[in-house]
ZABA-696625 format. One record per residue: x, y, z of N, C-alpha, C, O in turn; chain. Coordinates in steps of 0.02 Angstrom, whole numbers, plus 50000, padded with zeros to 5 digits. Layout:
BEGIN
X, Y, Z, X, Y, Z, X, Y, Z, X, Y, Z, A;
...
end
This chain:
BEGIN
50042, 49940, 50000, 50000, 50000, 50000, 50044, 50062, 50000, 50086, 50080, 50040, A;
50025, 50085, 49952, 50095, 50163, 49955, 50019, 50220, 49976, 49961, 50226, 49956, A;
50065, 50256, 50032, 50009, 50336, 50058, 50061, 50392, 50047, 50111, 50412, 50077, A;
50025, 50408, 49993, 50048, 50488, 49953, 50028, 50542, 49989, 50062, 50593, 49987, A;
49955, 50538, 50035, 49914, 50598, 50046, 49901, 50565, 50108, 49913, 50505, 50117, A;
49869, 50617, 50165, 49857, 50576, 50237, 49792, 50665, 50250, 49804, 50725, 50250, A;
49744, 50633, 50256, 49701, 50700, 50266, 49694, 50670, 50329, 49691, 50610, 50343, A;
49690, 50742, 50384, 49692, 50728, 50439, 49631, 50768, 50463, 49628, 50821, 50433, A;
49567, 50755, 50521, 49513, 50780, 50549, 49568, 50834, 50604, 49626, 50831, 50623, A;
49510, 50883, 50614, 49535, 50920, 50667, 49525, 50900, 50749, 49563, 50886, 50796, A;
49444, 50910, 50738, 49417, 50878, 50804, 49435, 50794, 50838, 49417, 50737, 50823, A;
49479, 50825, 50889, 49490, 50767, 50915, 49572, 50709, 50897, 49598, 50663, 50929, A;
49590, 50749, 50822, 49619, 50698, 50796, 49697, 50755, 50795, 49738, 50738, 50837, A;
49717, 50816, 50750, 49737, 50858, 50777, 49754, 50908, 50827, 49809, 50930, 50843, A;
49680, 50926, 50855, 49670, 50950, 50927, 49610, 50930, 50958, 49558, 50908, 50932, A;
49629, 50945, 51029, 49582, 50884, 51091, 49534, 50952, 51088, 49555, 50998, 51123, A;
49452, 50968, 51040, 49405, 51016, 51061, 49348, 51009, 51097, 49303, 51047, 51113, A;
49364, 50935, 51108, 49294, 50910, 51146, 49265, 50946, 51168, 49210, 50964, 51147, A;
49309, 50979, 51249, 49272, 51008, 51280, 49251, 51086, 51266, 49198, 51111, 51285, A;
49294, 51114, 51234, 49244, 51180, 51181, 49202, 51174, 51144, 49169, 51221, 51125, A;
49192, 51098, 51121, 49117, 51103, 51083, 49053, 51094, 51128, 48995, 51113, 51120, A;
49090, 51051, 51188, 49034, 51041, 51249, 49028, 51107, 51275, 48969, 51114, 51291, A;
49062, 51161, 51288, 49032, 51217, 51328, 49009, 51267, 51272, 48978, 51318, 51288, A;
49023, 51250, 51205, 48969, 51311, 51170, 48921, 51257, 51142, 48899, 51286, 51092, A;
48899, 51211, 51144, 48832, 51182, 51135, 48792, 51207, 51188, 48736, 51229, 51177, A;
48828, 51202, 51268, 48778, 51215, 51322, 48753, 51289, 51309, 48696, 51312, 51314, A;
48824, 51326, 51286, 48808, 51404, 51306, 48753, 51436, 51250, 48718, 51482, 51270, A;
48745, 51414, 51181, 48703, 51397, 51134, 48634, 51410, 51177, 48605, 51461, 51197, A;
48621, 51341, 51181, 48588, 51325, 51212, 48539, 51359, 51273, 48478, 51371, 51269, A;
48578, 51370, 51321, 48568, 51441, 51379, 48545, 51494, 51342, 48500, 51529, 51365, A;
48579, 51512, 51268, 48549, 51591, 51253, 48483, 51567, 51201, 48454, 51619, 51186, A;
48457, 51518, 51174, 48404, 51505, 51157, 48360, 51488, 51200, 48310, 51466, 51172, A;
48357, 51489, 51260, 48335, 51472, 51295, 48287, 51399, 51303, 48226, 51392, 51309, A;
48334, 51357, 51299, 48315, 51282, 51293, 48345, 51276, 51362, 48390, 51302, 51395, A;
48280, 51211, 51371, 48300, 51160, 51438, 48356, 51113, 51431, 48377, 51080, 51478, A;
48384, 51111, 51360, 48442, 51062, 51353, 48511, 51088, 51379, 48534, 51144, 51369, A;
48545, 51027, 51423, 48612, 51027, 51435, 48656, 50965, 51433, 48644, 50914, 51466, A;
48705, 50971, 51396, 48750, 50904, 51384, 48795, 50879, 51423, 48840, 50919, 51432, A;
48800, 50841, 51444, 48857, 50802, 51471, 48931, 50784, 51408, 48933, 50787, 51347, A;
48962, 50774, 51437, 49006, 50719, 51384, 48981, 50660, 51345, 48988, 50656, 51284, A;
48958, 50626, 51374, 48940, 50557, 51347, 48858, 50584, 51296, 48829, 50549, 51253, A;
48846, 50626, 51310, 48789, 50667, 51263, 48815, 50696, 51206, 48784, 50691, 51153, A;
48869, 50728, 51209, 48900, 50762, 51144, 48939, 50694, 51123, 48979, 50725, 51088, A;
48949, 50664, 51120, 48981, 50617, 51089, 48942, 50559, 51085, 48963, 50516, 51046, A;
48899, 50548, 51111, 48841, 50529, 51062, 48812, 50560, 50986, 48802, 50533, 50931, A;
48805, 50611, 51005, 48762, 50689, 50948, 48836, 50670, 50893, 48822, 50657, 50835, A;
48881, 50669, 50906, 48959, 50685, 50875, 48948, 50607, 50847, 48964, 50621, 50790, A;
48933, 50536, 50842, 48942, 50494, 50821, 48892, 50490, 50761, 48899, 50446, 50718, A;
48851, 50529, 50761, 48796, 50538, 50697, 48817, 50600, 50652, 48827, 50602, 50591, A;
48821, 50660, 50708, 48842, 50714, 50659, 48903, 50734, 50637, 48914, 50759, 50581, A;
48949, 50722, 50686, 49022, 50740, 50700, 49026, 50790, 50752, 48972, 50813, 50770, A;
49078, 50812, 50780, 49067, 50868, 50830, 49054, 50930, 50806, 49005, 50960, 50829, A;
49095, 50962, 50752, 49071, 51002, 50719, 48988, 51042, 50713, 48976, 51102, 50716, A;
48938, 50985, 50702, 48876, 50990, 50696, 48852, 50950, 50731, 48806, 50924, 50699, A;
48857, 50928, 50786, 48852, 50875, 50845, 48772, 50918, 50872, 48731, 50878, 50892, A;
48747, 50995, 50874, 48708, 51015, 50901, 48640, 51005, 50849, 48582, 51016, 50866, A;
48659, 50985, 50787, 48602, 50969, 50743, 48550, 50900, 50774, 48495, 50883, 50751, A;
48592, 50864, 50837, 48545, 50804, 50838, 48481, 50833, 50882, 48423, 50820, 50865, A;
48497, 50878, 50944, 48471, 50923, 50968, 48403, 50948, 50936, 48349, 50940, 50964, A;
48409, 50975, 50882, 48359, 51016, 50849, 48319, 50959, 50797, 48283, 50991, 50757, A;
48316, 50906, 50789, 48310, 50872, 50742, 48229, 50845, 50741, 48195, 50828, 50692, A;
48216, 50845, 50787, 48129, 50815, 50811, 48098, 50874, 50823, 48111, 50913, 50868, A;
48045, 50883, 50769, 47992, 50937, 50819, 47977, 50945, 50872, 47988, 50902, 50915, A;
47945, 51007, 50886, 47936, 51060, 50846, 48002, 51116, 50825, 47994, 51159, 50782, A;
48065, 51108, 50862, 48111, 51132, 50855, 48134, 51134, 50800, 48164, 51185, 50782, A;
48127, 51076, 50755, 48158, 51076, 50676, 48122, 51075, 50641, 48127, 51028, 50601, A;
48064, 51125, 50631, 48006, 51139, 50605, 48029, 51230, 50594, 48006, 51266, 50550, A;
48066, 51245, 50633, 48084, 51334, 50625, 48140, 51347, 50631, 48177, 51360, 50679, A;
48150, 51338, 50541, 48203, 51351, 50547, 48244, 51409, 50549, 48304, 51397, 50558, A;
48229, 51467, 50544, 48261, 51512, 50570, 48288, 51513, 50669, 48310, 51560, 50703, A;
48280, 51471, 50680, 48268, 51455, 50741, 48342, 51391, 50773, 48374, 51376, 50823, A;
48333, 51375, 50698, 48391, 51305, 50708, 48441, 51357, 50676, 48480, 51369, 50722, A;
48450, 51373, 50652, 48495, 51434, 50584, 48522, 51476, 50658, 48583, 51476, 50655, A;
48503, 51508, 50716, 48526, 51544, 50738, 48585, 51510, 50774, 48646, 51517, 50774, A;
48523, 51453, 50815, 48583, 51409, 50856, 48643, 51376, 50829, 48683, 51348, 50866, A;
48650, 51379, 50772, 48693, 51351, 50739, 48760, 51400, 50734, 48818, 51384, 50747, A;
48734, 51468, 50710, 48770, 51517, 50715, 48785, 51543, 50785, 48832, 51583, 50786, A;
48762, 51531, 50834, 48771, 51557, 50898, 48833, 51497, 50920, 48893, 51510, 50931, A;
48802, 51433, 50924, 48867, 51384, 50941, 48932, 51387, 50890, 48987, 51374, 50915, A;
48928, 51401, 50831, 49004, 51409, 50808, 49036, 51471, 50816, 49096, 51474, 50803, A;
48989, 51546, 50847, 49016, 51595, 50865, 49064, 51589, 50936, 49118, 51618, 50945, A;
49024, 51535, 50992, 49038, 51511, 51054, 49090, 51478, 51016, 49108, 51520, 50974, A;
49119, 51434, 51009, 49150, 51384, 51000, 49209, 51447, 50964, 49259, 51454, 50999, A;
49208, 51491, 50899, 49276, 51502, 50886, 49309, 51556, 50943, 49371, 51560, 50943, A;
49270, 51598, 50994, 49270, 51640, 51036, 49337, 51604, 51098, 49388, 51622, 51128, A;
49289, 51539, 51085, 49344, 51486, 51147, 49398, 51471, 51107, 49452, 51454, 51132, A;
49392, 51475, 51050, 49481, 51448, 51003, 49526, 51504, 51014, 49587, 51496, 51014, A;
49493, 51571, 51025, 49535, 51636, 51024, 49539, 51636, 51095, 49579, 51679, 51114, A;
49507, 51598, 51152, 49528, 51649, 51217, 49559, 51579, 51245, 49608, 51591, 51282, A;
49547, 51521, 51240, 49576, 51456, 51247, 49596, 51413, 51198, 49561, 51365, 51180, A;
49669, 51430, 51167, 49671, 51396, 51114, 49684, 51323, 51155, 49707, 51311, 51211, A;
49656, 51277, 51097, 49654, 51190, 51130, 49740, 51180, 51119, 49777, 51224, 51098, A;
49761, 51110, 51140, 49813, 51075, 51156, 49811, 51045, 51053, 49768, 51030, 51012, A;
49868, 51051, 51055, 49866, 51004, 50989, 49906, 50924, 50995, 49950, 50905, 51033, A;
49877, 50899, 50955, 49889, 50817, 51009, 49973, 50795, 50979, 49989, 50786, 50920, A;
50011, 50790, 51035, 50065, 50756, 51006, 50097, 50679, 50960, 50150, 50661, 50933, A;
50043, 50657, 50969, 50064, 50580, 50924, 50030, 50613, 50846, 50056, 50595, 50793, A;
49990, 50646, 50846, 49974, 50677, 50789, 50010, 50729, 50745, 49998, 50729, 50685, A;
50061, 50781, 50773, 50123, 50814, 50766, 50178, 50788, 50747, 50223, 50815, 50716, A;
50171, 50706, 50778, 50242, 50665, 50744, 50233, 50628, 50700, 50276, 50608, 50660, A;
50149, 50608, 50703, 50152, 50580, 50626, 50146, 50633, 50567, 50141, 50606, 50512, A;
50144, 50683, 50568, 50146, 50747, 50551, 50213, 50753, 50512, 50218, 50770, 50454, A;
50265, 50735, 50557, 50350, 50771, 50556, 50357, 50693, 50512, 50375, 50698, 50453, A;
50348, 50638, 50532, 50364, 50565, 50497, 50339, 50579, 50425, 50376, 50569, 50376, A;
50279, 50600, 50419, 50264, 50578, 50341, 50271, 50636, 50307, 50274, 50623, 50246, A;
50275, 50703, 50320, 50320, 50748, 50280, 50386, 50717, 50259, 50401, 50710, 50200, A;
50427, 50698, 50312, 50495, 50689, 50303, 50513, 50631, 50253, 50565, 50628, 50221, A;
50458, 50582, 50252, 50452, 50528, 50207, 50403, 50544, 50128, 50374, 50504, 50091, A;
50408, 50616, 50123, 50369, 50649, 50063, 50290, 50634, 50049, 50263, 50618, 49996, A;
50262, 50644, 50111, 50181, 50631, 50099, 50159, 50683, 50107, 50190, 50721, 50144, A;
50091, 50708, 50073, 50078, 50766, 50083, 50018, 50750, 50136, 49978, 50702, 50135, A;
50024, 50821, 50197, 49963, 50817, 50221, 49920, 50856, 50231, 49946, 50908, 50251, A;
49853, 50863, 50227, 49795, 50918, 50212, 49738, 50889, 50290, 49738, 50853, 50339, A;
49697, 50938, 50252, 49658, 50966, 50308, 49603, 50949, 50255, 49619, 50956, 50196, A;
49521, 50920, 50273, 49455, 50939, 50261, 49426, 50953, 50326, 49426, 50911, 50371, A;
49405, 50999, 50330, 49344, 51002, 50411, 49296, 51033, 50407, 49302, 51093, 50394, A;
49241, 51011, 50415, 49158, 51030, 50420, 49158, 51121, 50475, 49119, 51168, 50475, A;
49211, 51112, 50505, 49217, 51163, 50565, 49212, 51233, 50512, 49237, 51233, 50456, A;
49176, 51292, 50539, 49179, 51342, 50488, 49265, 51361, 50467, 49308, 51363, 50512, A;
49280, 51372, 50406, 49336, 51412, 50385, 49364, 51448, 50449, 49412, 51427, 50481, A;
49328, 51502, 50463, 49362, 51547, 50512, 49380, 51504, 50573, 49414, 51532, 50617, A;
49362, 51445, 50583, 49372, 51419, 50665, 49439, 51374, 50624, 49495, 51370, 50650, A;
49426, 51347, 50568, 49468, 51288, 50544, 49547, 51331, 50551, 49596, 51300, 50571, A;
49552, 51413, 50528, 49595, 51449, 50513, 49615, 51456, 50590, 49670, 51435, 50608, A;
49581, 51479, 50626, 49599, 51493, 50703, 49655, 51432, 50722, 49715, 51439, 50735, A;
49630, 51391, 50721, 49664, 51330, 50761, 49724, 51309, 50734, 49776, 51291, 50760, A;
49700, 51319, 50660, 49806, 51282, 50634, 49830, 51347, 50651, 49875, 51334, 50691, A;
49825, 51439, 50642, 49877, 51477, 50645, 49904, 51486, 50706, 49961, 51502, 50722, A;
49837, 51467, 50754, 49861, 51482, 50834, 49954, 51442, 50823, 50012, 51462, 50824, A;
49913, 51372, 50811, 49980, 51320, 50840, 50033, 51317, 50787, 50090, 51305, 50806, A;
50023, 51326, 50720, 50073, 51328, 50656, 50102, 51380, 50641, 50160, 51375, 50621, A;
50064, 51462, 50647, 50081, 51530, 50636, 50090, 51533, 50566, 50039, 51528, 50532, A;
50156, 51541, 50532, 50163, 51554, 50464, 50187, 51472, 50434, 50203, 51466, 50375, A;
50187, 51430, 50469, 50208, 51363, 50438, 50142, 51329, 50400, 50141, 51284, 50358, A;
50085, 51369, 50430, 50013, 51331, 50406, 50032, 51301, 50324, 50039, 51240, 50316, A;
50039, 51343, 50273, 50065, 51342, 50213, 50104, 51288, 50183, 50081, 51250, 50141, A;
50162, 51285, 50204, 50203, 51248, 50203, 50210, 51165, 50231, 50245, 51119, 50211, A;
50153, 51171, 50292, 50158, 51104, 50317, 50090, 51080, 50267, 50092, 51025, 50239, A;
50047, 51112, 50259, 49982, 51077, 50229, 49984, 51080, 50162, 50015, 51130, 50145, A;
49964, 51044, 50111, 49948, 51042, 50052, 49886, 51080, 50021, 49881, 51111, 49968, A;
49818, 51062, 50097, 49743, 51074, 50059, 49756, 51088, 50118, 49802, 51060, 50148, A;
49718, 51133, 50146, 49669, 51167, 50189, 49591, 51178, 50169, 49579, 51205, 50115, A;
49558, 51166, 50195, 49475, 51174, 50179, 49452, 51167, 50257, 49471, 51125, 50298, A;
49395, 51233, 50265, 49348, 51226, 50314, 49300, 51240, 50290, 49296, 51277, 50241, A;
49231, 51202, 50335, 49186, 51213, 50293, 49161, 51181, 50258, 49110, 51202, 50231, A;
49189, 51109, 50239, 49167, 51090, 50191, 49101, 51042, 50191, 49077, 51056, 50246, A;
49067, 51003, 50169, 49015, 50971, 50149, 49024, 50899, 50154, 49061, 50880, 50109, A;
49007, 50861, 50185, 49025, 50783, 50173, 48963, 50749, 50137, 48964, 50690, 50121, A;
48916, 50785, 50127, 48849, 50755, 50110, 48844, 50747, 50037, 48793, 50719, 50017, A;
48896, 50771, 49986, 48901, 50760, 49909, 48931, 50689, 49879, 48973, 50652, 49905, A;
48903, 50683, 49828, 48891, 50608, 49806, 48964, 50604, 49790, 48990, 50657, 49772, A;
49002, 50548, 49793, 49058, 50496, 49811, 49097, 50536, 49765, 49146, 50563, 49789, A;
49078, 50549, 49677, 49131, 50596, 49659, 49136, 50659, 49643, 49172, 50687, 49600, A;
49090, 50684, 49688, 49086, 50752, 49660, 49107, 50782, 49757, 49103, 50844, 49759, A;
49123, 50757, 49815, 49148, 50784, 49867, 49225, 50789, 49865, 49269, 50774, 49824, A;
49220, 50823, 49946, 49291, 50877, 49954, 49345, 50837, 49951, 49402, 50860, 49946, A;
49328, 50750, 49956, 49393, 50706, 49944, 49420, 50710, 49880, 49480, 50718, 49867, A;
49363, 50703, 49833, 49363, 50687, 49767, 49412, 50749, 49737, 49465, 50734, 49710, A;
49391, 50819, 49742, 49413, 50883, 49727, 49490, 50912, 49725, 49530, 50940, 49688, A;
49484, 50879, 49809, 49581, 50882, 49820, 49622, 50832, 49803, 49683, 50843, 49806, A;
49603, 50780, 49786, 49654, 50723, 49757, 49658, 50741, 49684, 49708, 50769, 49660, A;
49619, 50730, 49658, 49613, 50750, 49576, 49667, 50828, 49563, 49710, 50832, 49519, A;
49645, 50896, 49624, 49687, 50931, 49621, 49769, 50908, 49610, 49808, 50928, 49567, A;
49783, 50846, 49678, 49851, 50855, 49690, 49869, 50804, 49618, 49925, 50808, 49593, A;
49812, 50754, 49586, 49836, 50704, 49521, 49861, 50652, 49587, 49913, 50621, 49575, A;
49831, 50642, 49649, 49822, 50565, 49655, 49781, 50537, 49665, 49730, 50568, 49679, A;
49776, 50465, 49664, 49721, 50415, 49679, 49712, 50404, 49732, 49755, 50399, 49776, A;
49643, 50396, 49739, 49610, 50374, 49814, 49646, 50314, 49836, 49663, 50315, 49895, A;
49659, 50267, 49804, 49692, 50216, 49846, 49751, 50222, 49892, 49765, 50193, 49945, A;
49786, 50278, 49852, 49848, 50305, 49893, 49862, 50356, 49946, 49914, 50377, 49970, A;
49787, 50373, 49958, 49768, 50411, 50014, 49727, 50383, 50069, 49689, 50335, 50066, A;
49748, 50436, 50138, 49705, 50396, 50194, 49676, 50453, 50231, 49706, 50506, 50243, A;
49607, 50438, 50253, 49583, 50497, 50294, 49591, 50483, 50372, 49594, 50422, 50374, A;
49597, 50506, 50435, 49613, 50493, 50492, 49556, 50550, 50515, 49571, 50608, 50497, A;
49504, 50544, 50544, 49452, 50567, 50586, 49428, 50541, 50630, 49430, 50480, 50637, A;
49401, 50577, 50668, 49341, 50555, 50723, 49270, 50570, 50697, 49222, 50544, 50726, A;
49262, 50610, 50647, 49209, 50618, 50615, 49158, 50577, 50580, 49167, 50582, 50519, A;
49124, 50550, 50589, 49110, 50484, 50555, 49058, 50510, 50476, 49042, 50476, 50427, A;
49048, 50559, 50488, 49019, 50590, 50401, 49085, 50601, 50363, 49086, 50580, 50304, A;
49144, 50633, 50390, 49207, 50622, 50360, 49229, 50546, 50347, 49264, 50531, 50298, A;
49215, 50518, 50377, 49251, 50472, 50362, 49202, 50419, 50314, 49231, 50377, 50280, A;
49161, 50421, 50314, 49103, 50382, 50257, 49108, 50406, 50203, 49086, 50374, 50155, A;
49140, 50478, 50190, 49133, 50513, 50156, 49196, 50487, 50091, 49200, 50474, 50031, A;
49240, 50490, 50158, 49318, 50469, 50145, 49314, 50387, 50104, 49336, 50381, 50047, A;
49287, 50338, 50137, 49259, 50272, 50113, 49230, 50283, 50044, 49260, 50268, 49992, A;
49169, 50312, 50048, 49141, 50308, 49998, 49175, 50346, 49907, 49149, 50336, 49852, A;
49243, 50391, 49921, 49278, 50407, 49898, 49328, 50361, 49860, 49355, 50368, 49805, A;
49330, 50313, 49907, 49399, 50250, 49894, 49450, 50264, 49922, 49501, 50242, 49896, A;
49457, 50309, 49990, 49518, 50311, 50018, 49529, 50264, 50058, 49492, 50216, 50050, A;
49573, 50259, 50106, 49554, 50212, 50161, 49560, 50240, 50224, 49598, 50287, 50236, A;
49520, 50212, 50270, 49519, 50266, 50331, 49537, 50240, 50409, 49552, 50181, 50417, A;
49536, 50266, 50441, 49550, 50252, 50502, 49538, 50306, 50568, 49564, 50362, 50573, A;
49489, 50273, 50618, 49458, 50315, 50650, 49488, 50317, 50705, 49509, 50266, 50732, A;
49494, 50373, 50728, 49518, 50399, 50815, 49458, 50426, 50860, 49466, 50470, 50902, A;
49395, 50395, 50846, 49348, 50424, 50881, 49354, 50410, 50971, 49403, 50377, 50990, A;
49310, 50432, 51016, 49305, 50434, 51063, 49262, 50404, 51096, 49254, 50410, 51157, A;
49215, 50350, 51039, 49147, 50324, 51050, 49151, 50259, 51003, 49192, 50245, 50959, A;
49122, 50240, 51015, 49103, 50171, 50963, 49111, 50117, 50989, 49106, 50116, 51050, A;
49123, 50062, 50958, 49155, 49995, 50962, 49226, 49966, 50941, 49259, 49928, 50976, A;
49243, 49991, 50879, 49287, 49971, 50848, 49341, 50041, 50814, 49341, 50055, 50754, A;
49378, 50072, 50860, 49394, 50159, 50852, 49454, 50107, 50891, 49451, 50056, 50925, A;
49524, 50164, 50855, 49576, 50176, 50883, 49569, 50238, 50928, 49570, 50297, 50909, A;
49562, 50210, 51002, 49577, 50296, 51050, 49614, 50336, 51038, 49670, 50315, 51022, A;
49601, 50425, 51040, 49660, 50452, 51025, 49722, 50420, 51073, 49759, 50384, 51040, A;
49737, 50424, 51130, 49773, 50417, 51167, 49837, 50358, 51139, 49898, 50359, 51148, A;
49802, 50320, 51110, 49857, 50277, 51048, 49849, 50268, 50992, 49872, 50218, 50965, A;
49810, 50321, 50957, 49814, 50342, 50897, 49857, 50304, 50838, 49843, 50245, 50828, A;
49893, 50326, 50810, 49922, 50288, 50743, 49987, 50320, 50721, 49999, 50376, 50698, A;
50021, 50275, 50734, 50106, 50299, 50684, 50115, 50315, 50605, 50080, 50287, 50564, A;
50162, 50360, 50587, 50147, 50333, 50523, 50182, 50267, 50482, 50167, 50253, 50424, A;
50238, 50226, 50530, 50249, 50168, 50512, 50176, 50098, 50494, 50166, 50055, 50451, A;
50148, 50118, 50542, 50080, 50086, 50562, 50034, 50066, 50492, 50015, 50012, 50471, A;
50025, 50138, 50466, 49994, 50150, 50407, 49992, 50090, 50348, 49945, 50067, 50315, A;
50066, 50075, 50347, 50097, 50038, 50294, 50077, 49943, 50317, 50101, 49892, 50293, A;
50025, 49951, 50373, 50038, 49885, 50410, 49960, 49881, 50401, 49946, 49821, 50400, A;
49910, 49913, 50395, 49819, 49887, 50404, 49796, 49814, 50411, 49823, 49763, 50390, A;
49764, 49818, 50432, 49752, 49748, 50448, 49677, 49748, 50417, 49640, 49797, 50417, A;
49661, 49679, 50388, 49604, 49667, 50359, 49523, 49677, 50399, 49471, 49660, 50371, A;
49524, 49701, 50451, 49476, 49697, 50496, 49431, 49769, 50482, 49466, 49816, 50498, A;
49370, 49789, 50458, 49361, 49841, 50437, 49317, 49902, 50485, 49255, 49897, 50489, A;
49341, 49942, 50509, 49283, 49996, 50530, 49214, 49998, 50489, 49204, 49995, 50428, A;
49189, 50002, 50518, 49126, 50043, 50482, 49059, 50059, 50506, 49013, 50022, 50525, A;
49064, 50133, 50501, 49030, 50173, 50550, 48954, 50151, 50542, 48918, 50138, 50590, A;
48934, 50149, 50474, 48842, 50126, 50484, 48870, 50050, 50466, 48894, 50031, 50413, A;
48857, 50007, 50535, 48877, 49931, 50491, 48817, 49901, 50458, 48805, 49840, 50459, A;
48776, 49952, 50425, 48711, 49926, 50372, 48734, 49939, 50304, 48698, 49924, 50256, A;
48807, 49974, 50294, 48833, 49989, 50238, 48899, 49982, 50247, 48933, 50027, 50271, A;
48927, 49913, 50226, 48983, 49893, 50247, 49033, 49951, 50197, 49006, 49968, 50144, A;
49088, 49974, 50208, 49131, 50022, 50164, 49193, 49978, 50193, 49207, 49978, 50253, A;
49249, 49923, 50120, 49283, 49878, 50115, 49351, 49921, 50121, 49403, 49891, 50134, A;
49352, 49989, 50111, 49423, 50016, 50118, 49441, 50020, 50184, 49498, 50016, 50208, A;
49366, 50034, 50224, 49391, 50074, 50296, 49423, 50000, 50325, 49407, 49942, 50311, A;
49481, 50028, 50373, 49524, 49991, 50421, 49545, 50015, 50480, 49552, 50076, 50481, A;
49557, 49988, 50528, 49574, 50019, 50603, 49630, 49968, 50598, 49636, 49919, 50562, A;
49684, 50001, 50662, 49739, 49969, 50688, 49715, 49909, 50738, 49665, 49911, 50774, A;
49744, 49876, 50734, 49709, 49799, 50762, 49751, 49836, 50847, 49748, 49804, 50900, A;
end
């Protein structure tokens, strides 16, 4: 298996935002004045359907709440206002086993990029906090913002490989996102999850080398197992 490209998730997989998405869902929340409040094990529930990113869409999803939508439209904009507010006054930790596979597969000529559902302006916050002027140079693709919901070849996987002239086979997505990463599957990359939830997730906490990469084991992730996706793989 040769990996040319390594797209890497932010949430969770780059930097630990858990808990900034948990306190601007609540704080959201508080200024719409809803009876809802999350725990952990609540946002990462919401985060195993939506991703964290949009983790507050599960929230609004049952009437009468998702019946007005100007109503869902605000909270949406209110929690990613909360959420980039905390990137600027608390920037998160950026995860170190993720920094060295970072320094490993540059140094071994792989390129690595960024897709994230997280708005642009939050996606921008978080690499310049911790990268400054290297953002450029260390990444290939940067994209925030983007869409995982477009058909297999017309999404943000499809767009940036074709940009760089490689094949999905020779690329791998690494998320906790699980719309990223179906997305990533359904693309033909191969993937590998660092979620925080599930059954069958590599924890961040031992995450993935990039020696590792070159090693997959036949055993497959897959986030809706009603739609088996034959690329995805986890570290045994």
């Amino acid at each position: 298996m040769s990996i040319d490209v390594i797209f890497l998730g932010l949430d969770g997989v780059l930097f630990d935002t858990e808990a900034l998405h948990l306190a601007a869902c609540n704080a959201a929340f508080a200024n719409a004045e809803l009876s809802i409040r999350w725990t952990l094990p609540a946002l990462r529930a919401a985060a195993a359907t939506h991703g964290y990113a949009r983790a507050i869409g599960s929230a609004v999803a049952v009437p009468p709440l998702s019946r007005d939508k100007r109503r869902v439209a605000e909270l949406f904009e209110d929690k990613n206002r909360q959420f980039h507010q905390a990137i600027l006054s608390r920037p998160p930790q950026a995860q170190a086993a993720a920094l060295a596979l970072i320094e490993d597969a540059t140094a071994a000529g792989c390129k690595i990029c960024i897709l994230s559902d997280l708005p642009a302006p939050a996606t921008g916050a978080l690499l310049e906090r911790h990268f400054g002027a290297d953002v450029n140079s260390i990444f290939t693709v940067v994209a925030g913002g983007v869409s995982f919901d477009a058909p297999a070849g017309t999404g943000p996987y499809a767009h940036a490989l074709h940009a760089m002239g490689v094949a999905p086979s020779d690329a791998i997505a690494i998320d906790t996102d699980v719309p990223a990463l179906r997305a990533a599957a359904d693309a033909g990359l191969w993937t590998v999850s660092v979620a925080a939830y599930g059954k069958d997730v590599v924890r961040p906490r031992q995450f993935i080398t990039f020696d590792a990469l070159h090693d997959l084991h036949a055993s497959p992730y897959t986030p809706d197992q009603q739609r088996p996706a034959p690329r995805q793989h986890r570290v045994a």
